[in-house]
Each structure stands twice: as structure tokens, then as C-alpha cells.
N, C-alpha and C positions, 0 to 999 in steps of 0.2 A: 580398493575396489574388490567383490567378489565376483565377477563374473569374467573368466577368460577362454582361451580356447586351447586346449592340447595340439599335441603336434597332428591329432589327424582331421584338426579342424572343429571337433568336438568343442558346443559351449559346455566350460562348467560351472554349475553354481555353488560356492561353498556352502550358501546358506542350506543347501537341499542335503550336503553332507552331514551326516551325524559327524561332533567334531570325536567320537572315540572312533569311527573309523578313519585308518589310514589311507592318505592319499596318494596314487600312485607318481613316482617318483621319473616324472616328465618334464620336457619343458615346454611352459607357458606363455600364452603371447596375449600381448593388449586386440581387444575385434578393432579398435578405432585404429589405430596408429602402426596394429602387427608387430610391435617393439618386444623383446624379452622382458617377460616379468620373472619378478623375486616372488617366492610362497614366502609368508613372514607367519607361523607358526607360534609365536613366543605364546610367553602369560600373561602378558600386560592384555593387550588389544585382543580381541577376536581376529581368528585369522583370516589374512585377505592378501590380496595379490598388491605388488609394488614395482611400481620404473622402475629402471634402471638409472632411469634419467629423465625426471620428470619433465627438463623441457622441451623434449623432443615432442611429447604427447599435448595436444591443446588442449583434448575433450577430457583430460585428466591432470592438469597445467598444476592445479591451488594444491597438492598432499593434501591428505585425509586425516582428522581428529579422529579420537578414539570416540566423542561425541558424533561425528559424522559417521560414519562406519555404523555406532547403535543405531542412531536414527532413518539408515536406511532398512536396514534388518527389520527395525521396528513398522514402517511401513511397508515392506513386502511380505510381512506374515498377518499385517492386518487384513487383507484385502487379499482374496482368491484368484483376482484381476488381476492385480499387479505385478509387472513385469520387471526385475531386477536392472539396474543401467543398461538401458539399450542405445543402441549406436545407431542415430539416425545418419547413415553417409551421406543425404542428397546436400544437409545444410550442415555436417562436418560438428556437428552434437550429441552429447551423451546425455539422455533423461535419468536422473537419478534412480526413479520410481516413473513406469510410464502403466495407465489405466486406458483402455478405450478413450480415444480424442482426448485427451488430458495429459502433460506431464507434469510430474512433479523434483521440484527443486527442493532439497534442503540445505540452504546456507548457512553455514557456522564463519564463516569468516567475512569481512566488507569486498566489496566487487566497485570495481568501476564503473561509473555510468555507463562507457563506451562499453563496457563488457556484458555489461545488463541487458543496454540496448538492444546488443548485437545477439545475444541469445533472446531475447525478444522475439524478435524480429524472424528469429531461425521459426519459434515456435509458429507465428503468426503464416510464415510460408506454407508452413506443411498444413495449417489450420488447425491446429493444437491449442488448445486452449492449456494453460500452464495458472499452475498454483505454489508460489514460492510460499516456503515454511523457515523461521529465522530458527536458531538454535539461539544459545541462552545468553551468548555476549552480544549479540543485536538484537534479543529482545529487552535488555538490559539500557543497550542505547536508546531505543526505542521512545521508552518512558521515560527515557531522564528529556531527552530532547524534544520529543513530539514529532519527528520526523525520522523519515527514512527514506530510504533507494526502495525499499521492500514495502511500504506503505500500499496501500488502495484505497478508490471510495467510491463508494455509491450513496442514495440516497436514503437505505435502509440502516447502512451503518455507518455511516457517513467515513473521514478516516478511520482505518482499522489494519490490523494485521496481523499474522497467523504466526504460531509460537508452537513446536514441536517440544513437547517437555520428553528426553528420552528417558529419564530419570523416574517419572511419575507413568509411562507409556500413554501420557495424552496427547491430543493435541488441542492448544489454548485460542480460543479468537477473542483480541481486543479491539472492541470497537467504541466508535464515538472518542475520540482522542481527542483532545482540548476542548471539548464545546464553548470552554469558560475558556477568553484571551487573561485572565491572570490564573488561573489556578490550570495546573495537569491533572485531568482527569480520564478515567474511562472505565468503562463497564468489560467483563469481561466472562466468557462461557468457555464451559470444559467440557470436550467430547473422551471418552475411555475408550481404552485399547479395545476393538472389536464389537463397543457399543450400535455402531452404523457403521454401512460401508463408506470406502471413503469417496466416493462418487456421491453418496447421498448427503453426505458432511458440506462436500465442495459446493455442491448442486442445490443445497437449501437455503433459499435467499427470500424473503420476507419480501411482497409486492409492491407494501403499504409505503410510500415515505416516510422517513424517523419524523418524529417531531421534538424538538426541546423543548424539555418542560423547563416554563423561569414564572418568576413572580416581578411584579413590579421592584420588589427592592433589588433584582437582580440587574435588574436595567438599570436601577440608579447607582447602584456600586459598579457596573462596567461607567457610566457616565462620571463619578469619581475618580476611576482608573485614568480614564484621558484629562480631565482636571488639572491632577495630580502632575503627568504627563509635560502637559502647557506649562504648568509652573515652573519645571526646571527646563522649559525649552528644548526638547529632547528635539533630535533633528525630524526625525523623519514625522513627529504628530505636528511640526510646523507649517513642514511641507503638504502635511493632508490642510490645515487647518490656513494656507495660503491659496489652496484650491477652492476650499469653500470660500472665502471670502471673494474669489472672484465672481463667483454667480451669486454673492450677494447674503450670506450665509455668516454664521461662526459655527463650532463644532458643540460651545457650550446652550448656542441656541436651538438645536434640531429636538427634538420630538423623542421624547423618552423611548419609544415602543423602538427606534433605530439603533437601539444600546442593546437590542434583545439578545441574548446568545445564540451562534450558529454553530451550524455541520461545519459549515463552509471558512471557517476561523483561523485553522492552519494556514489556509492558501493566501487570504485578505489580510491576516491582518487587524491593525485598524482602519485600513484603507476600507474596509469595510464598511463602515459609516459613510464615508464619501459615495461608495458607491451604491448604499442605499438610496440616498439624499438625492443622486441621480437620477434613478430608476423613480422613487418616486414624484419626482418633476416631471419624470415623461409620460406617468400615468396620467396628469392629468391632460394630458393632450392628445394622444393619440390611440388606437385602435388595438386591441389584442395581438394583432398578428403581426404588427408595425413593433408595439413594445417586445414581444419575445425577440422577434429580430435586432433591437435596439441590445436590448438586454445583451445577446450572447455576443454583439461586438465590444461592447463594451466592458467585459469581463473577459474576453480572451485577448484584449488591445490591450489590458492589464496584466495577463499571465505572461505574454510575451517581452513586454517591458520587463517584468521584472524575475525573468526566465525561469518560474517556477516548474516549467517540465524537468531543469536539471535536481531540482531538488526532494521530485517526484515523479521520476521516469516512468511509475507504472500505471501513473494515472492517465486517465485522458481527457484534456480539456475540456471538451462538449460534456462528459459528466459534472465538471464541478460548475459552466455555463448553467444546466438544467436545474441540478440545488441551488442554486442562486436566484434565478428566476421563479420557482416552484416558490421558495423560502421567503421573498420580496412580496409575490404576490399574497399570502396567506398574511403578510403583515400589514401590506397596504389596505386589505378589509377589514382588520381589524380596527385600521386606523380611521378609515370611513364607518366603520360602524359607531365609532365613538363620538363623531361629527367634531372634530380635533378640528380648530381652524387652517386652514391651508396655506397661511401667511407668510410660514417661511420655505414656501415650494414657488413662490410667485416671481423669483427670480427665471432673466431666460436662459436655456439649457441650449447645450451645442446641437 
């Protein structure tokens, strides 16, 4: 940590110290906890303040990487705003990096969902809107897995997540994270040290919905994929592929344009097909404002089944409801514009 308070109460911040001036030779206390700190002065790390004991202190619980320590520095000299670890006491939190209604986190090490949550939830009290930044071994997880606790999504970037390079003094936003269920992919933009503030970084979000660009052969190689799937009996495309057979359906019979690639492919799946093949059964029967409501039960009746908030606590349901619904519709007209026969939607739907 760099920010503590002398014996007269005094905050100090080291970063504002030039490090060839000496510091006077006090003792130091944590603002959150009041606890004695250690000045740790060496050459390895930049100097910064340390427990005694770190488990006495919550808002300072994980020790600090010599990666964590850069990357705050790095954001408080970006931004004339930014406020060094401040200690909110009403929800018993420390913001890394706090801007006007914003805090910012930079995580270098994995967090618990409960822990996630729970600082969540501090942010959301106060009405802070919070922007977590991974450091380079969970942005590493990241990509290999396609998920994370640190993940988000909207409709513009669909999943995506923010990468503090302290190394390069960027910070990296990857977005559109698997579009494709077999290949990892994603697109990725680079903001430089002092290019924009970082309010205008956070703050710059495209209105438009993403779209995914695919070709018909994309559709038939995702429809390949599940093929493939079927062949060797794999559990869980049985179990999608026993659902459609109840309303009268198989998985190799649906409708090419239903193989399309989505935003929304992390959270689905290939259950994704199933619950296109839904949605558009109910298109043909019911009314706009009947179907969106069809729609978001029947996608959060799925996220709840198969507890996908644990495996993306930062998202919120009703966004990945809307790209799905938004997504479905744009496909269902194309589908009607092609006068595709409707033969395999004429089963009845629940």
C-alpha cells in the first residue's frame, strides 16, 4: 500500500514523495484498520507501506505483488482525478484507484466469488459504479478458458474484459470472447498511458449492438461441430438433442441460420440451439411483447439451472436475456425473409 497516516493523523502518499527525498522517520498506521505499518524501502519493489499482520486488516487481507503496487501507481498518475486507496468505512472497503462515482480494482491474484460479491455489492451501496482491471496471470487465464469471475458483457462487446499491461503502461480491452463454440477467439484494443482520461476509457461504450459477422459455411461447420458431438454421444448434446426430440424435432434437422455464431455462446452453450428452436416456435404464435417476455423466462429459467451467475458474477442476467432476444429476433427475419419452410417449428411448444 502507499497511502497511510502519521502519528498526527496526517495522510501520506509515497507516490507524491520524490523517492530521493527522505522520509521522516515516524510511525505509520493503516486509515482502514489503524494497525502499525512497516515502510519497506528496499530495491526490489517501490516503496510502500506493509502489516504487520496482514490478517488483522480485511481491506488489505491478499499482500501486494510488485505487479500490483506498478499498476496502481500506474493508474494514479494517469488521471488528475484519481484518488490513491481510499477507505470507504460506511461498507469497510478500500478502492484501489477511486475517480468521481467510479472505483477501480486491480486484481492480480483470483478472488472468491463470495469475496467478489461482496465487494460488489459494497460498490453498488454507495452507488459506485466499479471497473475491475485483471493483471497478467488472469488475463492469461482468461484466454485459455474463455471465462472468468472478472468477465462482463454487453451488447456492444458482448463478453469481454479489461487487462492492465503494467509493463507496456496500457490498458488492453478484450472483447467478443468466443463468438465461435469451437474456436477461442477475440478481438482486442489498446488505450496508452495518458492517451484519454480514464473516465473517458471506462465511459466510451458503442450504443450500436455488436453484430457477428459469419458466412453460411460458418453455420455449417458449427452444425458439423454438433454432428461430430452426436457421434461420440457426448453427454450433455444428448441431453439438448432428447429435449428437441420431445417437441418433435432432432438437432441435425433445424435450420442452418440456428448454427449462426453468437455474443451470447459463453453463457448457452450448445444449448443454444435448443433455445433458439424455442424462441422461434413461439414466434410464430404470439405477439411482440408476449415473445420478449417468453424470451427472458426462458433464458434466465436456464441461467438459473445451470447457475451461470457463479461462473459470472459480474454479469447480470437481464443483459445476457436482452442479447439473446435482440440476437433471435435479427435471425428470425432473416429466416422469414428467405421463406424457409416452417415445418420443423410446427411442433407444440410449452
Amino acid at each position: 500500500m502507499y497511502v497511510a497516516k502519521n502519528s498526527r493523523g496526517v495522510l501520506v502518499n509515497l507516490l507524491q514523495i520524490e523517492k530521493s527525498q527522505p522520509l521522516i522517520k515516524e510511525t505509520y498506521y493503516c486509515p482502514a484498520c489503524r494497525q502499525k505499518l512497516i515502510l519497506k524501502a528496499g530495491n526490489v519493489k517501490q516503496r510502500h507501506f506493509a502489516h504487520c499482520a496482514k490478517k488483522t486488516c480485511e481491506s488489505f487481507s491478499e499482500g501486494e505483488t510488485a505487479e500490483h503496487l506498478a499498476g496502481k501507481a500506474l493508474l494514479f498518475n494517469w488521471d488528475q482525478e484519481a484518488q490513491l486507496e481510499v477507505s470507504l468505512a460506511s461498507i469497510g472497503q478500500r478502492a484501489d484507484v477511486l475517480l468521481p462515482q467510479l472505483a477501480l480494482e486491480f486484481q492480480c491474484s483470483p478472488l472468491s466469488t463470495a469475496k467478489l460479491e461482496k465487494r460488489v455489492a459494497g460498490y453498488k451501496k454507495m452507488n459506485l459504479q466499479q471497473w475491475w482491471l485483471t493483471g497478467e496471470r488472469l488475463k492469461e487465464g482468461v484466454l485459455r478458458q474463455g471465462s472468468s469471475h472478472f468477465c462482463l458483457f454487453n451488447q456492444t462487446f458482448g463478453v469481454h474484459f479489461w487487462h492492465l499491461n503494467t509493463s507496456k503502461k496500457s490498458i488492453e480491452l478484450y472483447t467478443h470472447l468466443l463468438t465461435m463454440s469451437k474456436q477461442k477467439s477475440f478481438k482486442r484494443k489498446i488505450f496508452n498511458f495518458q492517451e484519454q482520461p480514464l473516465s473517458q476509457i471506462f465511459g466510451d461504450r458503442n450504443s450500436v449492438p455488436s453484430i457477428v459477422c459469419s458466412t453460411k459455411k460458418d453455420w455449417q461447420q458449427q452444425k458439423l461441430s454438433v454432428q461430430k458431438k452426436l457421434y461420440y454421444c457426448l453427454p450433455e448434446i444428448l441431453q439438448i438433442q432428447q429435449a428437441l426430440y420431445r417437441r418433435g424435432s432432432h438437432l441435425l434437422q433445424l435450420p442452418e441460420i440456428l448454427f449462426a455464431p453468437s455474443i451470447a455462446t459463453p453463457f448457452f452453450g450448445d444449448w443454444l440451439y435448443f433455445l433458439r428452436f424455442h424462441f422461434f416456435q413461439k414466434s410464430l404464435s404470439c405477439s411482440a411483447i408476449d415473445l420478449h417476455e417468453f424470451s427472458f423466462q426462458l433464458t434466465q429459467r436456464f441461467l438459473q439451472t445451470y447457475q451461470l451467475q457463479q461462473k459470472f458474477p459480474l454479469v447480470e442476467p437481464a443483459a445476457i436475456s436482452a442479447a439473446f432476444f435482440t440476437e433471435s429476433c435479427r435471425l428470425f427475419q432473416a429466416f422469414q425473409q428467405k421463406k424457409t419452410s416452417f415445418k420443423v417449428f410446427s411442433a407444440d411448444s410449452l
